[in-house]
C-alpha positions in Angstrom: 194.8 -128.2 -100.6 193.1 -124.8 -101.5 190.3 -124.1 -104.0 191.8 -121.8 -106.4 190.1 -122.7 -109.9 186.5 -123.9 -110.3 185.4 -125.8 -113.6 181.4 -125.8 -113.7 179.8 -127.9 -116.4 177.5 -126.3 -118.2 175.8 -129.3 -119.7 171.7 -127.6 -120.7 170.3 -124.3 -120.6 167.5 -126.1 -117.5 170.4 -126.5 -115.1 172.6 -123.5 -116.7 171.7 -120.7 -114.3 172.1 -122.6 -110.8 175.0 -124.2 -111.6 176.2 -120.3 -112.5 175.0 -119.4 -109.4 176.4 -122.1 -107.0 180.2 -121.6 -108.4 179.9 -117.6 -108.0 179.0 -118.9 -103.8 181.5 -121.5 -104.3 184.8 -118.6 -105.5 183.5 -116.1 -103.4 184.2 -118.2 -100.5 187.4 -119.5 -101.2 188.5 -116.2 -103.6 188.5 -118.5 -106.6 188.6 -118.7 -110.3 185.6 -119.8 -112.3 185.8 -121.4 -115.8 182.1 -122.1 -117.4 182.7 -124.8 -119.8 179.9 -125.9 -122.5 180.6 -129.5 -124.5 179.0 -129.3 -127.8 177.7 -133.1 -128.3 178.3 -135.1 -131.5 174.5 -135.3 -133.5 173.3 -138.5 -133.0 171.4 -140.1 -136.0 169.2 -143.2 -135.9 170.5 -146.0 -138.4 166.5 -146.0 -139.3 166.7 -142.8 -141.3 166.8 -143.1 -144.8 170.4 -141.6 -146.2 168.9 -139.2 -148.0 168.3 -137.0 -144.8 171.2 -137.7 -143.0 172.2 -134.5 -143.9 169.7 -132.4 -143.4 169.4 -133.9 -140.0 172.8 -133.2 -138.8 172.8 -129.9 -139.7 169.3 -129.2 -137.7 171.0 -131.0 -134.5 174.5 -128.5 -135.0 172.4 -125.7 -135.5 170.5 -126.4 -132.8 173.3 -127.3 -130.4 174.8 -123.9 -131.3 171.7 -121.9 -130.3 171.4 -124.4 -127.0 175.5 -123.2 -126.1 174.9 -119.7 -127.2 172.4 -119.8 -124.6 174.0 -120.8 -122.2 177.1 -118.7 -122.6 175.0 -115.7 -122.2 173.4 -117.0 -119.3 177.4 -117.7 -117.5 178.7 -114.3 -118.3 175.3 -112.5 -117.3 175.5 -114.1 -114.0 178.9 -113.8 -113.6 180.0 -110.0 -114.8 177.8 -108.5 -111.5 179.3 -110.8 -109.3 182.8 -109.8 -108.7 184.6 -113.3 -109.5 187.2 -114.2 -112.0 185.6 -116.3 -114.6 186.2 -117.1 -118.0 184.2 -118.8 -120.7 185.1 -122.1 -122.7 182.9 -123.9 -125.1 184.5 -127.5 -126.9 183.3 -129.6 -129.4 182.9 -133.3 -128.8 183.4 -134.5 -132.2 185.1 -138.0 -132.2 185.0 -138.3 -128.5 182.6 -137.8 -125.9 180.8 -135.2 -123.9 182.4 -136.6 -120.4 186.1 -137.1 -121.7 186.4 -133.6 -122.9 184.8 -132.2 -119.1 187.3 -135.0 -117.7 190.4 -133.3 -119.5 189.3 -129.7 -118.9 188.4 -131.2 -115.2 191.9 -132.3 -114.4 193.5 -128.8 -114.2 191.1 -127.5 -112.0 190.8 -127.7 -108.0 187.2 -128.6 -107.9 184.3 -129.6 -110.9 180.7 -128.5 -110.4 178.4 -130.2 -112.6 174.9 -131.3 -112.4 172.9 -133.8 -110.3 172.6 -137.0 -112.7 169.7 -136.8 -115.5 168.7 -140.0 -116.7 167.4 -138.4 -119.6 170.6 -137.6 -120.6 172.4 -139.4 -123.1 170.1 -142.4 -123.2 171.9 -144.1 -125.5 174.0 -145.5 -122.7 172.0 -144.9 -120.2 174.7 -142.7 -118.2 174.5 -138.7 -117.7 177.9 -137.6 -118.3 177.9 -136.4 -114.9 178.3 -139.7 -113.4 181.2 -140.5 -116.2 182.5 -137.7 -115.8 183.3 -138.3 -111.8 184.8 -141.9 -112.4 187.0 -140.5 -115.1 188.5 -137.4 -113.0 191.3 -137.1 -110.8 189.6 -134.1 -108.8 186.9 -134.0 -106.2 183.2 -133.5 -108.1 180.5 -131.4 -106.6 176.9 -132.4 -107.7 174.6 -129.9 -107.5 170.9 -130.8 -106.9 168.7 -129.9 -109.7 166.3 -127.4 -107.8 166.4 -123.4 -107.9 167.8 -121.3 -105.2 169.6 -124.2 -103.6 171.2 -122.5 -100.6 174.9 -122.0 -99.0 176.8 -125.4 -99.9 179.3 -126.2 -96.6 178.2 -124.6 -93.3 177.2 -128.0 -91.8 178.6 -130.8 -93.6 177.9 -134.9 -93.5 180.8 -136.9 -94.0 180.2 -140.5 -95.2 183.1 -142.8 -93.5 183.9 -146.5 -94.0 187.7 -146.4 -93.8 187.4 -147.3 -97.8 189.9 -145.6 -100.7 187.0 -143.9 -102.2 185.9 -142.2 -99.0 190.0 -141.1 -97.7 189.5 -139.8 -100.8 186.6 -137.3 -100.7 187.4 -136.5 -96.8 190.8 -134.9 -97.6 189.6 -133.4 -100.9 186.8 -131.6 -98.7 189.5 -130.5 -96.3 188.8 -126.7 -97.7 185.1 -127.0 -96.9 185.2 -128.8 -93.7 188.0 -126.2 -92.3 185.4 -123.4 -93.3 182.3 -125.7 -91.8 180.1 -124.3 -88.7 179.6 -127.7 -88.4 181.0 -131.4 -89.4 179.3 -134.7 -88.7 181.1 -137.9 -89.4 178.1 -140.7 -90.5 179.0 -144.0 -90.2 176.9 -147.3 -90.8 176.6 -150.9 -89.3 176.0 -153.0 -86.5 178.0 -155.5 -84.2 178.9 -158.4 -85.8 177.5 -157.5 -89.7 179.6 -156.0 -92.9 180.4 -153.3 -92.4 179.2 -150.6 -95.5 182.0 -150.7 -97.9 184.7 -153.6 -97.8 185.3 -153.2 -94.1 183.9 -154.6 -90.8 182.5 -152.3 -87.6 185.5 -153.1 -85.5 187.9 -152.6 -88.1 186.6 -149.2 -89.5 189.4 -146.6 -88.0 186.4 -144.1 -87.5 188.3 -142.7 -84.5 191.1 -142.0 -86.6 189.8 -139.9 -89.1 188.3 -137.7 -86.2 192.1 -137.7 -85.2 193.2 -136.7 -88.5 190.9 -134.1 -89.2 191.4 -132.2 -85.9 194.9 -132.2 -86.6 193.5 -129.9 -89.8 191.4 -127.5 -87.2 188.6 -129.6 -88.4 186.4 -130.7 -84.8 184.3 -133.1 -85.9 181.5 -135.4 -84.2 181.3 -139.3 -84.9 177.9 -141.2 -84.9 176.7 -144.8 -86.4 172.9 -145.1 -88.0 172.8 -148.6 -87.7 171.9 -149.1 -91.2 172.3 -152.4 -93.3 174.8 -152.2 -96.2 171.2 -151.6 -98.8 169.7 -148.7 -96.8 172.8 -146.5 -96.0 171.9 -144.5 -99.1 168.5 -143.9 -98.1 170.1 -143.4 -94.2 172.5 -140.8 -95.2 170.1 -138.8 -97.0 167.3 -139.0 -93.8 170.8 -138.2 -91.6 171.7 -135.1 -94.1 167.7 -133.6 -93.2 167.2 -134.6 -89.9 170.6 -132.5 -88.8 170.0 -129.5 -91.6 173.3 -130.2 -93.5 174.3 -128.6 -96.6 176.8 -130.7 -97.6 177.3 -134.2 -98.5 180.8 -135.7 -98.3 181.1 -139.3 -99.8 183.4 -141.5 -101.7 182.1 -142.5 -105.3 181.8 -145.8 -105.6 181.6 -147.1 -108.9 182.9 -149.0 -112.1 183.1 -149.5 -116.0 181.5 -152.5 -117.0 180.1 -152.8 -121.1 178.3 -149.8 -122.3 177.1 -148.8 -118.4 178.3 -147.7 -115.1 177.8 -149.8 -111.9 177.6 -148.0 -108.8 177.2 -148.9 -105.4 174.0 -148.3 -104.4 174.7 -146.0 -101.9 176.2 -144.4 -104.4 173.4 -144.0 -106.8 170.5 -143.5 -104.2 172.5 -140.3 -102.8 173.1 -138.9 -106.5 169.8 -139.5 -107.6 167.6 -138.4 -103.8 169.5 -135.7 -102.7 168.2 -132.3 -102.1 171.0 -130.9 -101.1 175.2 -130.5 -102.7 177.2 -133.8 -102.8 181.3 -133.8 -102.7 182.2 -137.1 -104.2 185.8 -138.3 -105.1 186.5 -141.7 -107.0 
């Protein structure tokens, strides 16, 4: 697999600019194109308001959601026209549908989709930020980026999460262009003798060894090492793991599922998304 085409989400103007600015690093390393894509949502009105403003209402919320994507179209191209890359704008409408179904079916052409790290105050009508609906619903590997300016180079010393799981085969061979690329690759695994083993699989049935195999056959060297964590602190271990040996890159499988109205993730899932500091490659 090569990363060829990038699709950023472009979801407010807050995280517009380092999202911009983490796909321009992203092509330039692997000479790739960039689309900047901005979902309009669909207004949302309270069935409190009286009918006689429904309106008006709508119209402020469309008017204001075309000054919010005007915004951040001129904040894409700005960033983008200096740097060199191939990039193209796209801006949908959500209408009937919504905001994470349109990213999923512009998602599914592209090699890799950047979006933001999780906002709870996002689409609180569900209680899910169309990041994390977006990532169940795509067939491509999802980078989060962490809500912070200037976050620096994503992939010169990467943390791969490993339980021998679907999920994490998954996001180890979608990262294959980053980990070829890496300085550095560290394969985290979690458990003790005799206890579950994170995931659906047991210690001594976890074919860690074999993935070390696999990727070497790739170019990729990578070292193995176990944290000992129980299965409800490996989210809060891989994060301490990710600082402690000044990694840049996450690598995980995204564990999750529909159930009414919400999401349920695993929590190592959700702890990761919602602590990290640093860029997080997660396939489903």
């Amino acid at each position: 697999m090569t990363i060829k085409t990038i699709l950023v989400h472009l979801d407010t103007e807050a995280q517009a600019l380092a999202l911009t600015q983490a796909a321009i690093g992203l092509a330039k390393t692997f000479s790739a194109h960039v689309i900047g894509l901005h979902v309009l949502p669909n207004p949302f009105i309270s069935a409190a308001v009286p009918a006689d403003v429904v309106g008006e209402l709508i119209e402020a919320q469309r008017q204001a959601n075309e000054a919010a994507a005007k915004s951040i179209g001129e904040t894409f191209q700005t960033a983008m026209a200096p740097s060199g890359v191939s990039f193209e704008w796209a801006k949908d409408e959500a209408l009937s549908e919504t905001t994470a179904s349109l990213v999923i079916r512009h998602g599914n052409t592209a090699d890799l989709v950047v979006v933001g790290q999780p906002d709870r105050t996002i689409n609180l009508i569900d209680g899910i930020a169309t990041s994390e609906e977006s990532m169940l619903g795509l067939g491509r590997p999802v980078l989060f980026v962490p809500n912070k300016p200037g976050v620096p180079s994503t992939g010169k010393r990467v943390l791969l999460a490993w339980n021998g799981s679907r999920e994490a085969a998954r996001a180890a061979f979608d990262a294959l262009p980053f980990l070829k690329k890496a300085e550095d690759v560290q394969i985290f695994t979690a458990g003790s003798p005799g206890s579950g083993f994170w995931g659906s699989l047991r210690d001594e049935a976890a074919p860690t060894a074999g993935i070390a195999a696999a990727l070497s056959r790739h170019g990729v060297k990578a070292t193995l090492f176990n944290a000992k964590a129980a299965p409800s602190e490996v989210g809060t271990a891989l994060l301490a793991e990710a600082k402690e040996r000044s990694c840049d890159l996450i690598v995980m499988g995204g564990y999750g599922h529909w159930r009414v109205r919400e999401i349920v993730f695993g929590g190592a899932t959700r702890g990761v998304l919602e602590g990290t500091t640093i860029p997080v490659l997660m396939s489903h």
